[in-house]
N, C-alpha and C positions, 0 to 999 in steps of 0.2 A: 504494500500500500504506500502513495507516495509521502506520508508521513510517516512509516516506521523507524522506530526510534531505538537505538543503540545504545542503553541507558543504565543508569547505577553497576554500572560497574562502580565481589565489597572489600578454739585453744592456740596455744603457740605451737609453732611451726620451725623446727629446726631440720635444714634440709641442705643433704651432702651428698655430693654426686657421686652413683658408680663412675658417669663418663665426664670430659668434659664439657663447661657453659658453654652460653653464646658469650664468643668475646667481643673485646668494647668494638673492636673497627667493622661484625657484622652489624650491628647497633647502631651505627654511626651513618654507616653505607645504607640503611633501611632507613632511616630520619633524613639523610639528604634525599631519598626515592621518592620519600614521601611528600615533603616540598616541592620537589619538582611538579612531581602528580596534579600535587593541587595549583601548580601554577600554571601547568597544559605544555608543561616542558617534556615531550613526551621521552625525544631518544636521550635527555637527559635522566630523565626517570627511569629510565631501561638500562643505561650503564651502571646507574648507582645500586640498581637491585640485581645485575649483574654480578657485580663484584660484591654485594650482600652475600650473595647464593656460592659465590667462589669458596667467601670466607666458613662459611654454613652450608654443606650442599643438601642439609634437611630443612633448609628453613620453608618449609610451605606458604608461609604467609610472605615472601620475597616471588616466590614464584605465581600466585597470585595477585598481588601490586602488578608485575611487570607482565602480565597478562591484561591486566586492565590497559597499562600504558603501552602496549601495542595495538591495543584496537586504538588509541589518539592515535597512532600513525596510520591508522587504515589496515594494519597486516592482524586479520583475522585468523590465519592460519597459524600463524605465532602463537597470537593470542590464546588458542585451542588449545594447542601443544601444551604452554603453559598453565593452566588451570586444569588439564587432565592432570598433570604431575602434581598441582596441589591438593588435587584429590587424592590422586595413586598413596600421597604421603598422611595426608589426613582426612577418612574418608566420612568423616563430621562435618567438614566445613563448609556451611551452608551457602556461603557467600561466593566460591570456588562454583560451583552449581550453578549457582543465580547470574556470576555472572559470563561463564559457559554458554549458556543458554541466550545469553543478550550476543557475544560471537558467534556461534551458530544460525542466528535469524540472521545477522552480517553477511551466511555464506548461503544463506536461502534451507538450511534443516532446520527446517520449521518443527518436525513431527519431534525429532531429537530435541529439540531446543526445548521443547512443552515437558516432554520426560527429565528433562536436566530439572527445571524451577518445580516439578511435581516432586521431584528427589529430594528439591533446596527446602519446599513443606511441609514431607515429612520430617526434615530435624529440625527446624523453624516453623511452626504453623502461624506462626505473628509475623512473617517474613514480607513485609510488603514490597523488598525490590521483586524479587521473585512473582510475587501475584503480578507485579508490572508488569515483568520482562516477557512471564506466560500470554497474557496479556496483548504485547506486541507478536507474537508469534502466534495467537489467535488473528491476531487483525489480518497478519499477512497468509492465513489459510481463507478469509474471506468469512471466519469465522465468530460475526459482530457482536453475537451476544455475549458468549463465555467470554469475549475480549473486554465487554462494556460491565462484566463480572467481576472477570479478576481486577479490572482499573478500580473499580469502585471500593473492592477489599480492600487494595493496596492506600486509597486514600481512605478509609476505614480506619485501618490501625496508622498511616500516618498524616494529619491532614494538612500537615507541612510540608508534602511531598509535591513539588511541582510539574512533574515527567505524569503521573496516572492521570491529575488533571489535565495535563496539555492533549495526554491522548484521548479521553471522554472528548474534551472540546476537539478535535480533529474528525472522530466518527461522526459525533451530532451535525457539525457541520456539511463534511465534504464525502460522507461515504456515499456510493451508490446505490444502495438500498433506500428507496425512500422511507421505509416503514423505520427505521433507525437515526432518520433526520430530524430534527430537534433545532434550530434558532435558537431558541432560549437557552435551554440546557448548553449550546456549544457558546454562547456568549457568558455565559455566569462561571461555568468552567476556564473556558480560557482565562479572565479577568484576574482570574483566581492564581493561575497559574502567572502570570504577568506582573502581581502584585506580588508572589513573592521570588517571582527571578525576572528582571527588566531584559529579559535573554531576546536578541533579536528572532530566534526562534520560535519563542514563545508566541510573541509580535507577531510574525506570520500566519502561527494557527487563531488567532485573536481575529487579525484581518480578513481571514478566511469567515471566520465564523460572522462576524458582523456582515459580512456580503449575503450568507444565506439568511439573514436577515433583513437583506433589501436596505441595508444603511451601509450604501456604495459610496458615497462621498466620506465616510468615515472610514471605511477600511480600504481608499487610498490614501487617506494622510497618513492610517498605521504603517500600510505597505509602503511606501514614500520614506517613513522610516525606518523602516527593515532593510531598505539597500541603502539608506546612509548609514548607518550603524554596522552593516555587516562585512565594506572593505574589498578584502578581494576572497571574499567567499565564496568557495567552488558549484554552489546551489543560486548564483547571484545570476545565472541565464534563466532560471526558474522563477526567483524572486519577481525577475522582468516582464515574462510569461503572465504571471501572476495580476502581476499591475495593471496591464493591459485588459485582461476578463477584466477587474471590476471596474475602467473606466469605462468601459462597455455596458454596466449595468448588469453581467453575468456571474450567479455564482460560481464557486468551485468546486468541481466533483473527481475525486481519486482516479486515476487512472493505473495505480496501480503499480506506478516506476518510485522504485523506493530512494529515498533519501537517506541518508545515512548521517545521525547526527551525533557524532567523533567526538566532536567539541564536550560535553557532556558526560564524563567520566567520573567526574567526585558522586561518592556515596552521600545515598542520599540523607539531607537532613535527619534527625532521629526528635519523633517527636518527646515533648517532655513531659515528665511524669506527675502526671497533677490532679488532689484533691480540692474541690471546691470546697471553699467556706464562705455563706454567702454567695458573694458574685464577685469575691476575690479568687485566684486560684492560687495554689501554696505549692510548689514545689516540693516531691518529696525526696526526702535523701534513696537511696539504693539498699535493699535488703542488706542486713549480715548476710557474710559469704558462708562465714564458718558457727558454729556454734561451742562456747568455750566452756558454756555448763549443760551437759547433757545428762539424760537419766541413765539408769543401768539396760536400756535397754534404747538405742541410735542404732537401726540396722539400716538406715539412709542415708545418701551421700546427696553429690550435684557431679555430674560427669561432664567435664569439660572439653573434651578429645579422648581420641582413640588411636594408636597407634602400632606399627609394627615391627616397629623399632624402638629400642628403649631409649636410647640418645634422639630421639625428637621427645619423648612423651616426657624426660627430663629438664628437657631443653623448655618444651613448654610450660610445666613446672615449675620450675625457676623463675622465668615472665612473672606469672601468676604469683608467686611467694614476694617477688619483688612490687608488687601494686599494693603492696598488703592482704592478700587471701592466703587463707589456710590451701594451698594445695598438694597432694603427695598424688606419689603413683602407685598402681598395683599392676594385677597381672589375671587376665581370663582366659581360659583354654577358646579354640575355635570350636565350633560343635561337631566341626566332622574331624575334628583330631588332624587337622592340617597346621600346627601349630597355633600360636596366638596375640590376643594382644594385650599393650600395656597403657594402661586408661589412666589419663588423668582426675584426680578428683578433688574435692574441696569438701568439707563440712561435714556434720555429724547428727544427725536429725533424728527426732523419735517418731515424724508421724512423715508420708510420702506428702504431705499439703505442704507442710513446711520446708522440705527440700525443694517441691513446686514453686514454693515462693521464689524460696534463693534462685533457683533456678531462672526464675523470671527477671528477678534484679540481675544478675548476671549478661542475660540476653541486650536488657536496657540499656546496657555500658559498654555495648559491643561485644562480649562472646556468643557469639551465636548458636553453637554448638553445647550450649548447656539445657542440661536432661536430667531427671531428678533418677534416681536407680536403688534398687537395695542390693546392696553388700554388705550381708550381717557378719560373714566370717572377717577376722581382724588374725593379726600375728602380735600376742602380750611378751612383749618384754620383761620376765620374770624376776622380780624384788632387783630391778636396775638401780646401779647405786653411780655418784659420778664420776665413778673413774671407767665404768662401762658405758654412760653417756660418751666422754672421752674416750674410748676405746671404738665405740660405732662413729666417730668424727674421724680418727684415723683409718679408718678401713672404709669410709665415705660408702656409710648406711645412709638412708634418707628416712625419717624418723617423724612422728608429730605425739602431740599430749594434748590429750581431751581430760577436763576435770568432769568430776558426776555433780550431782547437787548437793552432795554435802561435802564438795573441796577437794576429795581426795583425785592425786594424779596417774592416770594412768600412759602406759607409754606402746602406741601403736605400730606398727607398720603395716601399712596398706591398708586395704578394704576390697571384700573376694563376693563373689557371688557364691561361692560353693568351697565348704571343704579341703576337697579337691587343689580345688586354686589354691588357696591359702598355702597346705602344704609344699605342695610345689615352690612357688616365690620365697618360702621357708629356707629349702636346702642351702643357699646361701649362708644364711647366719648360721646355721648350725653347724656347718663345716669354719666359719672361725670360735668355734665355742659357747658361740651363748646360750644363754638359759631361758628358752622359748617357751609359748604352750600357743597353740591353735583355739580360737576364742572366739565369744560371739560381743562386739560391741554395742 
């Protein structure tokens, strides 16, 4: 469709590595990426997370970024490559998915593309780039309603989001089904979108929409200002095209030749989290991650990745311990005995709501990949004293301490779905000695 859109592209805690960190200069290399990113520096943002990934060749979230910044250069192919790898590495991350799917309608797999943001909902069902991107990939199957669907989700859960509105107001206006033509709806949307990004594109579907509204002398002065504002913008023999219908008195109807809008890469705004009191609204802080007094019986976590490697699931770990959240790793067999993986996790919960929660505060703050789980089995570090603390720092255990409600400390490692697991991730400490027991937290 000739608006589809290319878009969003996304207790105490003591913890010592079997492997090693991410060091400062991959850290370094991902924050200048990330600048670039946001500035539309594209093959600048592509060297920086380059050499991110040289430094880290597990960093998923480097391979990711610099999959976004090659669709700003138009190489969707790239782009592809990259976000399959950040999946291949983490195959949680919703945003890896979602924005997959936004490259894939780039190369016209449309039906692929639907299956990638279908994948991004099920680990994010609040995921509104995803409802977008599905969305755009409906429109371009010809397929208006589920598209006028998922756009409506998407600015649902966020109504800060300016890409679902642009695309509502793009269908209402210019699609060729008249039975999904709307004037109004494609002018109140656009406007919307307009107000909160002044984007010459936005402009365009605005001026579109005000023509099938028959207020032709207004959406040439928009269009008038869509090619002064837009420079030498490769869509500006369109722009022209465009101008010419409404000086004519003609609205505009799809024909179907897509435009690709590159420019548009930063994730989308995230709306904010707010209680009314009155008809003020109050901003509220972000769940606890962790819980530091729990009862004798926390067999819930919040699962923040998944991994198959233990040097990312560390790696990410780390991150996370460094934001301030409680997070450690464990270990789950695969179910058909093909080996397994090693999950990141955070928190210690007595009821699956309240891991729900965290789980959701988590999401709000950008991890997208957080899932509430029960791993009642724990590995107890038996009457540890500190020279055994001190002795798991030298042989870089990774370790945490939950208190119960009456104070006392207990000292964990992991959290297992099964038994099974537990034992397993076990054999380690007890080939250097310690004095374990397999437990339920």
């Amino acid at each position: 469709m000739k608006k589809t859109i290319i878009l969003c592209l996304i207790g105490v805690i003591l913890a010592i590595p079997f492997f090693p960190v991410r060091v400062t200069g991959a850290e370094n290399w991902y924050e200048q990426g990330i600048s670039f990113l946001d500035s539309g520096k594209y093959e600048e943002a592509i060297e920086a997370f380059s050499l991110s990934i040289e430094t880290l060749p597990y960093d998923y979230k480097s391979y990711n970024k610099r999959g976004i910044a090659y669709i700003g250069t138009g190489n969707t192919d790239r782009a592809v490559s990259d976000f399959t790898k950040a999946i291949e590495l983490n195959p949680l991350l919703e945003d890896a998915f979602s924005n997959r799917c936004a490259a894939l309608c780039g190369r016209g797999n449309y039906d692929q593309a639907i299956e990638d943001c279908s994948s991004a909902l099920e680990i994010n069902p609040r995921s509104a780039k995803a409802y977008n991107n599905r969305g755009i990939a409906w429109i371009n199957k010809g397929s208006f309603e589920k598209a006028i669907d998922d756009c409506i989700k998407a600015v649902e859960i966020n109504p800060g989001y300016a890409d679902p509105l642009n695309n509502l107001a793009w269908i209402y206006a210019t699609c060729p089904d008249e039975k999904f033509r709307s004037g109004q709806k494609a002018v109140s949307y656009a406007e919307q979108a307009v107000k909160l990004s002044p984007d010459p594109y936005y402009m365009d579907t605005l001026a579109a929409a005000l023509a099938e509204n028959n207020r032709f002398e207004e959406a040439v002065e928009i269009q008038e200002k869509v090619i002064a504002v837009a420079g030498d913008n490769k869509n500006m023999d369109v722009y022209q095209e465009r101008l010419k219908l409404y000086k004519a008195h003609k609205p505009l109807r799809d024909t179907r030749s897509v435009i690709l809008h590159n420019e548009k890469t930063k994730e989308p705004v995230k709306p904010p989290s707010t209680a009314t009191v009155g008809e003020t609204p109050v901003t509220k802080a972000p769940e606890q991650i962790h819980s530091s007094t729990c009862g004798d019986n926390c067999p819930y976590t919040v699962q923040t990745a998944s991994f198959t490697n233990y040097r990312i699931s560390y790696d990410e770990a780390v991150k996370l311990r460094r934001k301030g959240e409680a997070a450690f790793n464990s270990y789950v067999s695969a179910r058909k005995g093909t080996g397994g993986w090693y999950r990141v996790h955070t928190g210690a919960f007595e009821t699956r709501l309240e891991a729900q929660k965290a789980a959701s505060g988590l999401r709000e703050i950008g991890i997208s990949g957080a899932i509430a789980v029960k791993t009642p089995y724990v590995i107890i570090l038996d009457s540890a004293s500190g020279k055994d603390l001190q002795r798991l720092e030298s042989d870089k255990i990774l370790y945490y301490t939950v208190k119960d409600k009456k104070g006392r400390e207990k000292i964990f490692v992991g959290a297992f779905e099964t038994e099974k697991d537990a034992t397993y991730f076990s054999a380690r400490l007890k080939e250097k000695g310690y004095k374990i027991i397999i437990g339920k937290r």
